[in-house]
N, C-alpha and C positions, 0 to 999 in steps of 0.2 A: 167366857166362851165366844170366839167369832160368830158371825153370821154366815161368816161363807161358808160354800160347799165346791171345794175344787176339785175338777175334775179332769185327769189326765188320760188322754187318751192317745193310741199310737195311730197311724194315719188310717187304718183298716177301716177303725170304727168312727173314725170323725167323718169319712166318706160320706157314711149313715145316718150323722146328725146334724145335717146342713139343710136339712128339706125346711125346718123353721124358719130360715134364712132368705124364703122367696116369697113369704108374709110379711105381717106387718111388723113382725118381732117375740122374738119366744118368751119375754118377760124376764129375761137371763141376760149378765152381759158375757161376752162370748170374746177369749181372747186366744188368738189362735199365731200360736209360731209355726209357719208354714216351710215344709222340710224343700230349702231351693236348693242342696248343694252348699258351695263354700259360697253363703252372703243372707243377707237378713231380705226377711218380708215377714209382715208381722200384719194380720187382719183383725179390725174388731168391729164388734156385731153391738150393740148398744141394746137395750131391753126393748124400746122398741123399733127395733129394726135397721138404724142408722148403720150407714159403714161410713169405716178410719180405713187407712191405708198406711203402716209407715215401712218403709222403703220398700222395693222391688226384685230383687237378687240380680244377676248376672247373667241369667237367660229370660225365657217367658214362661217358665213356669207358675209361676205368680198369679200371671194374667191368665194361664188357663186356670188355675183353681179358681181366680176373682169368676172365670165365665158360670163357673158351676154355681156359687151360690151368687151370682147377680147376672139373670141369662142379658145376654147378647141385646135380645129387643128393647130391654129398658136398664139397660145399665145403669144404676147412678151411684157415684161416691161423694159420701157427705164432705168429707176434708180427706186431703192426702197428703203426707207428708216426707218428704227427703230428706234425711240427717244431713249427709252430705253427699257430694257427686261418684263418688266411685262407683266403679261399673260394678259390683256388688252388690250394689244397693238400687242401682237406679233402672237398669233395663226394662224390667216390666211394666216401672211408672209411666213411661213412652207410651209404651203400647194402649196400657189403660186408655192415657189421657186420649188417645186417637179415636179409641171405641167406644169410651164412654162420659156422659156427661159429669163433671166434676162440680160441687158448689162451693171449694175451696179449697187451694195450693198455699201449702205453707212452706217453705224452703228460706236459705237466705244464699243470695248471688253473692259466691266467693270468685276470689280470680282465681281458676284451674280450667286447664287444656284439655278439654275431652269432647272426641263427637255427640258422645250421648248425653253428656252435660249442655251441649249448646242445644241440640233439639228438642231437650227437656225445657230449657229455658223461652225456646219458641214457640211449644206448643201451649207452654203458661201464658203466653199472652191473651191467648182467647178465654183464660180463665181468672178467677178472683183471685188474685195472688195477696198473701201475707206473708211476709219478712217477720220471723219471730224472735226472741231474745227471751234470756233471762229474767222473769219475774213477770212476763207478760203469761195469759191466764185465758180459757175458755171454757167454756160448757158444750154438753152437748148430748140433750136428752138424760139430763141427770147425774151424766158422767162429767165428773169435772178433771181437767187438766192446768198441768201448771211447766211452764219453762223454766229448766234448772241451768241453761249453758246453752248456747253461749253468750258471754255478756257482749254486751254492744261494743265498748271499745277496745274490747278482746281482736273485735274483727276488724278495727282501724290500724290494725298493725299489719305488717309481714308473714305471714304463718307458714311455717317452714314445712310441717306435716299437715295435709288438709284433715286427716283424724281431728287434729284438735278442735276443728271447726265445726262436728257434730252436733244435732241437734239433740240435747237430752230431755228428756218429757216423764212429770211426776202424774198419774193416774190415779184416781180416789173416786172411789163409788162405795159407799156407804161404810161398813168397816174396813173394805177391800182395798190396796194399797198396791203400787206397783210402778217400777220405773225401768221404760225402756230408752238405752246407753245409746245406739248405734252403735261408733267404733272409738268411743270415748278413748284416750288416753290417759297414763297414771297421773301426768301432769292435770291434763283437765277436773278429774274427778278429786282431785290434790287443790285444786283453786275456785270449786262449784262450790257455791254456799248450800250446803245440805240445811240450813237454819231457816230458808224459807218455807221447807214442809214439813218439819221437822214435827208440830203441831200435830199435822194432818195426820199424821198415819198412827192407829190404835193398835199398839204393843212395837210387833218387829213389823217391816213390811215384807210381806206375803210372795210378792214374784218379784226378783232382778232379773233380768235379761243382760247377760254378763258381755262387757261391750268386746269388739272386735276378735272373736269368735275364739275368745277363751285363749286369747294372747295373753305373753308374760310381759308385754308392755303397757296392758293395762289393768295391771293388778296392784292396787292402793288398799293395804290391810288395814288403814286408818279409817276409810270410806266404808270399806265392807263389814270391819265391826260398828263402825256407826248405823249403818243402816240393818245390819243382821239381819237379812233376809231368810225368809223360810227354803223358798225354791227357786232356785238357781237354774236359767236357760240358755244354753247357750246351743247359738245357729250354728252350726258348723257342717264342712263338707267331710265326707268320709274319707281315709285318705288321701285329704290335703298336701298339698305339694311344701303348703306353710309348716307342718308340724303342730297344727291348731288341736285342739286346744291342749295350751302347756299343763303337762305334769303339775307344776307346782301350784299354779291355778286353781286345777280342780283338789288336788291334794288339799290347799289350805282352804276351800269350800267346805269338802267334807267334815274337815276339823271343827272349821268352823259350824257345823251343825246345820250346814244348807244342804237340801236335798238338791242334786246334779242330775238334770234331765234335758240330754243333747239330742240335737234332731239328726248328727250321723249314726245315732243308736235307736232310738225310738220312732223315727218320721215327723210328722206333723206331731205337736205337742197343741193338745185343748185345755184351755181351762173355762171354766162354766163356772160362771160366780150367783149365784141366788139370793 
């Protein structure tokens, strides 16, 4: 039997349970796919108290909910993190970093042309920046992480789709297990050594966060029966102009015996680990 007790909640009632959030910490880790529309922002609360940040969506939406549970006057994010630059992912991170104190920026400087990537990159300056890779590894109040992608001389090449250059991140806190893609592709998740956490995670792992919002370009049925996730997340906008997320996708999730919980259906998706 796990230990965990997950708890999914639609945005109504997470509104309600973010008051623990302005303490020292609810003694819960708290992992919250935050409903931006078409693009990822993904919050976590650590037991006690710490906030993660991975990526920021395509508006500020983000950064208003970051205002709710971390006010204004003492903003602080422990590490924040950007898969990679697309404006999906990245907008709110701006905003954060302008308003609030950061104690460390992980990203890796790929070459792509975007406003909001360059003043993302300049606002890093005045913070602790880390370049992360593949197999490189942190803590943080209990909560251990590990880099699944991208390998280092992955990035010494050409990269034709910046997808590929995604930051993907393995999550373990006690029985609890969890890995979130960004906007992973089939190629990437096709060449990620799954063999580095392969140890770590007790039975199936618990939450995928299904990368680039339930696209048919990044579905690897050799990846998703290796890892056979319980609960399947996927960010997406409501009537997307992409056609996100693919039929076949979610089809061969259900099949595959992963419970599918999208935030164009549900809002804000909680899970609360004990």
């Amino acid at each position: 039997m796990r230990k965990t007790d997950l708890a999914i909640l639609v945005t109504f009632y997470v509104l309600f349970s973010f008051k623990s959030l302005f303490s020292v910490g609810s003694g819960d880790l708290e992992i919250t796919f935050w409903d931006v529309g078409q693009g990822d922002a993904i919050f976590i609360s650590t037991p006690h108290g710490k906030k993660i940040v991975i990526d920021g969506g395509d508006d500020f939406e983000a950064d208003y909910r970051m205002s709710k549970v971390n006010p204004f006057y003492s903003c602080y994010i422990d590490v924040l993190i950007l898969t990679h630059p697309h404006s999906d992912h990245i907008k709110s991170l701006n905003r954060m970093m302008q308003r609030c104190k950061v104690g460390s920026v992980m990203f890796n400087d790929v070459e792509f042309d975007s406003p909001y990537f360059s003043l993302f990159k300049e606002l890093s300056k005045e913070k602790n920046v880390r370049n992360i890779y593949a197999g490189d590894k942190f803590e943080i109040d209990g909560v251990s992480f590990k880099v699944l992608w991208p390998e280092k001389e992955f990035l010494q090449n050409k990269v034709a789709d910046i997808n590929d250059v995604s930051i993907v991140v393995f999550l373990d806190y006690g029985y609890f297990e969890a890995i979130f893609t960004g906007d992973a592709t089939e190629k990437v998740l096709g060449l990620m050594d799954y063999s580095f956490v392969q140890d770590d995670i007790d039975g199936d792992l618990d939450v995928l966060k299904i990368p680039h919002h339930g696209s048919k370009y990044s579905l690897h049925k050799a990846f998703y029966n290796k890892t056979n996730p319980e609960k399947c997340v996927i960010s997406v906008g409501k009537d997307n102009k992409f056609g996100h997320p693919s039929s076949e996708v979610v089809n061969f999730l259900k099949d595959q015996g992963c419970e599918v919980l999208r935030t164009d259906e549900i809002g804000d998706i909680r899970i609360l680990v004990h």
